[in-house]
N, C-alpha and C positions, 0 to 999 in steps of 0.2 A: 726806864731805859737810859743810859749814858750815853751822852752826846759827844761825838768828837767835832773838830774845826775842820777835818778834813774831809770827812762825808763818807766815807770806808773805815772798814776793818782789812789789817793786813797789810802785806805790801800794795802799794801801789800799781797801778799796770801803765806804768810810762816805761819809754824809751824800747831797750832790747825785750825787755819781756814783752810788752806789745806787739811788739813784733813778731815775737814766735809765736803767740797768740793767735795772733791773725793770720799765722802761716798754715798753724796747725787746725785753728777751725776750718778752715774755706775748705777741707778736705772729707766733713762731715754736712754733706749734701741733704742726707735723706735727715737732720734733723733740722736742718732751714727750708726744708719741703714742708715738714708736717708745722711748723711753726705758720707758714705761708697758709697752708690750709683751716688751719684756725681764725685765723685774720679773716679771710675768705666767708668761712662759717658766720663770723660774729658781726663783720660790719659790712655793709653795702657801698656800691660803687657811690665817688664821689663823696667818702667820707674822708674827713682833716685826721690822719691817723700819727700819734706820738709815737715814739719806741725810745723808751728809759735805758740807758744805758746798751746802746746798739753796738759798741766794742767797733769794731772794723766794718762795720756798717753793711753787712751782706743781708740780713732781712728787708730792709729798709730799703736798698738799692732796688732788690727786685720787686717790694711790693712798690715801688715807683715806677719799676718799667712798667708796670703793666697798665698807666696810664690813669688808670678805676682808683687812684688816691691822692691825696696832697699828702705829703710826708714828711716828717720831722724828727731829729736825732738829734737824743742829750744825754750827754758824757761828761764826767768828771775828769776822764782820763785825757788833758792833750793832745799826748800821741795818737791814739785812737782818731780822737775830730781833726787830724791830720787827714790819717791813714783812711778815714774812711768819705772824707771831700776826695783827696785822690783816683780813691775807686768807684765815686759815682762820676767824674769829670771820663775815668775811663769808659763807663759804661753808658754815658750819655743820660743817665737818671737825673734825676731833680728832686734833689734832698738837700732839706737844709738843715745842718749838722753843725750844731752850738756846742760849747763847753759850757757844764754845770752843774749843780748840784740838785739831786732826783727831791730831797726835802724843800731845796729853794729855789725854785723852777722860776726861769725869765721868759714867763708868759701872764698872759692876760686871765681872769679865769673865762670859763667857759670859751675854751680855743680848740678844743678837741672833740671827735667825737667817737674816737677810738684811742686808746693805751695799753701798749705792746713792753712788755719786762720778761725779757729771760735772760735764765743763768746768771742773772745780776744780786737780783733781791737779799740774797743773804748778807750781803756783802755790805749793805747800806749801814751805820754804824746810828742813823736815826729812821727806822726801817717805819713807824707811826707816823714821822712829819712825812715819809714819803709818800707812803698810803693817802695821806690828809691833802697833800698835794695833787696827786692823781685826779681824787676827789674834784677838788677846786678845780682844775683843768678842764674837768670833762663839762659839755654839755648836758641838759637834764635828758635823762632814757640811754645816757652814753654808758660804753661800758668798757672795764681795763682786765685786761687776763696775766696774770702774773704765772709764769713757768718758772721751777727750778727744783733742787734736788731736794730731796727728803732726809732731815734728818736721820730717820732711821734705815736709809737703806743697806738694802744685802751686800756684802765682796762679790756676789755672783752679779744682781743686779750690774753692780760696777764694772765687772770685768765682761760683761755682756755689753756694754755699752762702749767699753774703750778697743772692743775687738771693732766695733765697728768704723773708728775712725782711721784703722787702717796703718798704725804707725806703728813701728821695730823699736829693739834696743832700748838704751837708754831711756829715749824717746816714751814708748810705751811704758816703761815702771814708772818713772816719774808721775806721768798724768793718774796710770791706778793709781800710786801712792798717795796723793793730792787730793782724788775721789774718792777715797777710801777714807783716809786717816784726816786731812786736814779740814777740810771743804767741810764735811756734816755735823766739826763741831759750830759752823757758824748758822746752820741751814736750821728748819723750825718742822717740827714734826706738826700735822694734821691739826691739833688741838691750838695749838702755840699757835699757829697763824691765826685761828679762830678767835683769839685774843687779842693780838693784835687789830683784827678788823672791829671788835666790839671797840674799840678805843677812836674811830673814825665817824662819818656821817653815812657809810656803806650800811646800807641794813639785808640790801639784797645780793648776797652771794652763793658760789656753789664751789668746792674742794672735791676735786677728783683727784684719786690716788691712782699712781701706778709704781712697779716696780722700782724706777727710777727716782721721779719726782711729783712734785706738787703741782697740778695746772688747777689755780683760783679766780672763776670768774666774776669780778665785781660789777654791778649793774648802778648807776646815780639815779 
């Protein structure tokens, strides 16, 4: 794997583009529902729960209102650990929301007992030292579930999923274009993650496919 100094592939998501970002997710509800419900599923009240790369911070926010976690958010992105103290100062939530990098995480090991990644993972440009990080973070029996897109997915998958975020125009081709064409050369099909995880201290995992994406849950 090639490492960069910056911790991404791509452009970076500072400044305007974070912003629309964060304008344009906060409008797809019902996939920070099912994200919420997985959290819910996998770890119990009262657990120190991470989320890697929480962009604008709206998972994070509400799995803190709800009281049931101590929570934490780490970003690479600036803008983002702006935008997203911001919006838990708005919401009266309590998250502490660092800048950093997902392979070189400024924690202690064993400080977690849940780790929360989506839509980020493909993006990491040392996707192994992240995993490996994860790892070290978690508590023993702790577990991290990583979401995101499938390399191989459908235009149909894609355009089912961008029907849902509800946006026109311009607006809407862009994002298919991006989901379609850009996003899945960097994203890992089914097997390709399962290589990567051999290359870690995870021995216990589970890949579930769906039309869209990868949800991998890893167990310490």
């Amino acid at each position: 794997m090639t490492k960069t100094g910056k911790g991404y592939k791509g452009i970076g998501m500072e400044g305007t583009i974070a912003r629309w970002y964060a304008a344009g997710t906060a409008k797809d509800a019902s996939r920070f529902e099912a994200q919420f419900a997985q959290v819910r599923r996998l770890t119990g009240q009262g657990s120190a729960v991470l989320e890697v790369a929480p962009g604008p911070g709206y998972l994070s926010i509400a799995l803190a209102g709800t009281g049931d976690y101590t929570v934490t958010g780490l970003d690479i992105s600036e803008t983002f650990v702006k935008i997203a103290k911001s919006k838990a100062a708005e919401a009266g939530a309590e998250v502490d929301f660092r800048h950093g990098n997902a392979s070189a995480m400024p924690f202690a090991d064993e400080s977690f007992d849940f780790v929360i990644c989506c839509a980020a993972f493909k993006n990491f440009s040392d996707p192994v030292g992240a995993l490996r990080e994860m790892h070290r973070v978690l508590r023993p029996g702790g577990c991290a579930l990583i979401s995101d897109l499938r390399k191989d997915v459908s235009k149909e998958a894609v355009d089912k999923d961008v029907d849902k975020l509800g946006v026109t125009g311009l607006n809407k081709i862009f994002i298919r274009y991006v989901l379609r064409s850009v996003l899945p050369r960097r994203a890992y099909l089914e097997s390709e993650f399962a290589a990567l995880i051999a290359h870690t201290r995870f021995r216990t995992f589970d890949i579930q496919v769906s039309p869209l994406a990868l949800d991998v849950e890893l167990r310490k």
